[in-house]
C-alpha positions as CSV (number, residue, x, y, z in Angstrom):
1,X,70.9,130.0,80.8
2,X,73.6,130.9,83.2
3,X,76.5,128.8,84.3
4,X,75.0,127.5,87.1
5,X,71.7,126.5,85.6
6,X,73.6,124.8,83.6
7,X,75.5,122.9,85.8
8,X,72.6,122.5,88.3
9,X,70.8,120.5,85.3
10,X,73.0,117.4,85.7
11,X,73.3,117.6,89.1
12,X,69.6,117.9,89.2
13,X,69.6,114.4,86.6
14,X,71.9,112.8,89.6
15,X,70.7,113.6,92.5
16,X,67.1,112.6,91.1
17,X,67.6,109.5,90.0
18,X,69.4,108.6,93.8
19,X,66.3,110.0,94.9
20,X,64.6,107.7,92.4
21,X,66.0,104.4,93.8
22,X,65.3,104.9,97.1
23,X,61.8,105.8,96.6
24,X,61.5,102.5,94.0
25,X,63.4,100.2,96.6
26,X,61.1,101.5,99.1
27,X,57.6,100.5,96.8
28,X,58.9,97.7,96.0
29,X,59.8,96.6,99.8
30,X,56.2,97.3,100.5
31,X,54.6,96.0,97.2
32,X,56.2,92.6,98.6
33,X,56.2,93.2,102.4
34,X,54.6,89.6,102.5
35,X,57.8,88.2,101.3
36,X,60.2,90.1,102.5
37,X,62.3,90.6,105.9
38,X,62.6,94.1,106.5
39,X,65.7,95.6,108.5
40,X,64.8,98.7,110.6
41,X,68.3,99.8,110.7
42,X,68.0,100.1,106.6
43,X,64.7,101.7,106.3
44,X,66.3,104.5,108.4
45,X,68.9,104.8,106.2
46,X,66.9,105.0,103.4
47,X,65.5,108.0,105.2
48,X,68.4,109.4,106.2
49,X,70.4,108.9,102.5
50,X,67.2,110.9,101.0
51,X,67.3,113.5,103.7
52,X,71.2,114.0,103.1
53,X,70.5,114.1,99.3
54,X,68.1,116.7,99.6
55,X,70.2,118.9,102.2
56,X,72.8,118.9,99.8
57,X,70.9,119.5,96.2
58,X,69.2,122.3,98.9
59,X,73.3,123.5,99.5
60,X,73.8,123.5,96.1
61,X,71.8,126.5,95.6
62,X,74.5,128.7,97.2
63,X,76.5,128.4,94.0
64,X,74.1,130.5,92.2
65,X,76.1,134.3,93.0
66,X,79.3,131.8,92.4
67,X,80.1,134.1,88.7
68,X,83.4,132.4,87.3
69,X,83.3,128.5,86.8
70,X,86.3,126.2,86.8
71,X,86.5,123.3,85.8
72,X,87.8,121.6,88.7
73,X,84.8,123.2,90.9
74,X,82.2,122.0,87.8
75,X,83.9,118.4,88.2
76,X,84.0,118.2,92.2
77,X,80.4,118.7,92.8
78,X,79.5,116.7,90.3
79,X,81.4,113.9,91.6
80,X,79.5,115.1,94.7
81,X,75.9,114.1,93.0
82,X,77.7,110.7,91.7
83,X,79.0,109.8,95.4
84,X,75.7,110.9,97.0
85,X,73.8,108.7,93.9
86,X,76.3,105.7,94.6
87,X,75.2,106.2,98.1
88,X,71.7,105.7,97.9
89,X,72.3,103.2,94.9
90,X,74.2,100.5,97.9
91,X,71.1,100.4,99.6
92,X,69.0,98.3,96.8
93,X,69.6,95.8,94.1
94,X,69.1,97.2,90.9
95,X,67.4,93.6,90.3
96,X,65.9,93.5,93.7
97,X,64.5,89.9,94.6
98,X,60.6,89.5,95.9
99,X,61.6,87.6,98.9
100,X,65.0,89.9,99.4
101,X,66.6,89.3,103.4
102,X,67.2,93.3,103.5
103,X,69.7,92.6,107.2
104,X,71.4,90.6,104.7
105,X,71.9,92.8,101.8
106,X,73.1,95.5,104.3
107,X,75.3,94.4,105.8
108,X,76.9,92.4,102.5
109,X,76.9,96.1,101.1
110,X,77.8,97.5,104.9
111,X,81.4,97.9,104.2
112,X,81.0,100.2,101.1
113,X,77.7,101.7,102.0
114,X,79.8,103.4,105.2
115,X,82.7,103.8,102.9
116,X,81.2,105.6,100.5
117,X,79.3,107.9,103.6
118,X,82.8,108.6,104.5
119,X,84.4,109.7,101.1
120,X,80.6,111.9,101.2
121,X,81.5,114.1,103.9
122,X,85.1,114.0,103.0
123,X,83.5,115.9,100.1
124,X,81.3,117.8,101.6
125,X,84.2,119.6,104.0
126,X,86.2,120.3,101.0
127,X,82.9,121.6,99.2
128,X,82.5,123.8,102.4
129,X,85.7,125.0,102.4
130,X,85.8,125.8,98.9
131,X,82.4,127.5,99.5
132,X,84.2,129.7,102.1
133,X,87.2,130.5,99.9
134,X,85.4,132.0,97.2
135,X,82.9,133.6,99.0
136,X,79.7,131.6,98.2
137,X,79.0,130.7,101.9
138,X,80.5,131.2,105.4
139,X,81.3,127.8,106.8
140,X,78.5,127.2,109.5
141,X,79.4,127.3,113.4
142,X,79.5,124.0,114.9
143,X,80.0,121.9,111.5
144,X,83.7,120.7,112.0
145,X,81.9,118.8,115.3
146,X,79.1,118.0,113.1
147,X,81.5,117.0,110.3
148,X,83.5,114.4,113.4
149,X,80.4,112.8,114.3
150,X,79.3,111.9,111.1
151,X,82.9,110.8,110.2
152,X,83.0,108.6,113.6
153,X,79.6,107.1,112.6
154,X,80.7,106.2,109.1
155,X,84.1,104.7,110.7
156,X,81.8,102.9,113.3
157,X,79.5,101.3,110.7
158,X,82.9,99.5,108.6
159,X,84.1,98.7,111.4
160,X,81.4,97.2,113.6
161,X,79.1,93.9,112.7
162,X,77.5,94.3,115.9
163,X,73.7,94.6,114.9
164,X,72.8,96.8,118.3
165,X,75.3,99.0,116.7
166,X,73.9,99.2,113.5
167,X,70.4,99.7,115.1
168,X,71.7,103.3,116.9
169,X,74.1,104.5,114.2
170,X,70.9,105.1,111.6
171,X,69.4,107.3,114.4
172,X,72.3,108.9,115.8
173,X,72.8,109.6,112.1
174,X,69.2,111.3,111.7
175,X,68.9,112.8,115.3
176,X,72.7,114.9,114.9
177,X,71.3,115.8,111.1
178,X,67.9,117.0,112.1
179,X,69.8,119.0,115.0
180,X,71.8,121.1,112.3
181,X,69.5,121.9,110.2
182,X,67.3,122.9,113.2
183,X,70.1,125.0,114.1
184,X,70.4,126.5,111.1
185,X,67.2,127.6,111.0
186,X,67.5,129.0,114.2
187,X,70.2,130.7,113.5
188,X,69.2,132.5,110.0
189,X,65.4,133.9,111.6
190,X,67.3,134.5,114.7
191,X,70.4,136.0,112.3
């Protein structure tokens, strides 16, 4: 088993069990849907937490030519996994209540949840970074504006109660997300 096998085990563990909770949260809001007031706003980012998780256990991958470990890069992105499982972890109660006012819960959590989004891609720009320094990956055109939207978004959501707000951020959120990766894509059959 190589180095990065190794290493993409537990981040594997991580990432899967964030994955894990949203999916549960997610049965469990529709197991009790009868009970339950469901927040759009939230269910998007459920979506978009499992989407992000996935895009970067997908980025992970380009670590596999990386040849010589350290282990302050071994340590970073697996604080990466742990910030991206903490992420998905705000968005249910581990001891999630049948008749559960979601609104409520997200915004009690709102403050952390967009906190927590920001410290993410504050990670993910050193990740890139590093990516680029050691030769694992180029860093992608466009992603410092991508990277600045996000950021804004993140900043926007601690600092804004407003619930109109919080109704566009999730889809601003998903919309500039889908875009990359779409031009990504693009780029890479076109490249």
């Amino acid at each position: 088993m190589s180095v990065f096998e190794y290493i993409g085990v537990l981040i594997s563990v991580i990432m899967g069990l964030g994955i894990t909770h949203l999916v549960t949260g997610t049965s469990k809001l529709i197991q009790h849907r009868s009970e339950v007031r469901l927040y759009l706003p939230h269910m998007l980012w459920t979506l978009n937490i499992l989407i992000f998780i996935l895009l970067i256990w997908w980025g992970m991958f380009n670590w596999n030519g990386h040849e010589t470990w350290f282990a302050h890069e071994y340590l970073f992105i697996t604080l990466y996994a742990i910030v991206m499982f903490f992420l998905a972890s705000l968005l249910y109660p581990w001891d999630m209540a049948n008749d559960i006012d979601v609104r409520e819960h997200f915004f009690g959590n709102r403050t952390w949840f967009f906190g927590v989004l920001l410290v993410a891609w504050g990670i993910d720009v050193l990740a890139t970074l590093v990516k680029a320094d050691v030769g694992v990956r180029p860093v992608p055109t466009g992603y410092f504006g991508f990277i600045g939207i996000q950021m804004l978004i993140a900043i926007i959501g601690i600092a804004s109660r407003n619930r109109i707000v919080h109704a566009i951020l999730p889809t601003s959120f998903l919309v500039i997300v889908l875009s990359l990766v779409l031009f990504s894509a693009q780029n890479q059959i076109n490249g």
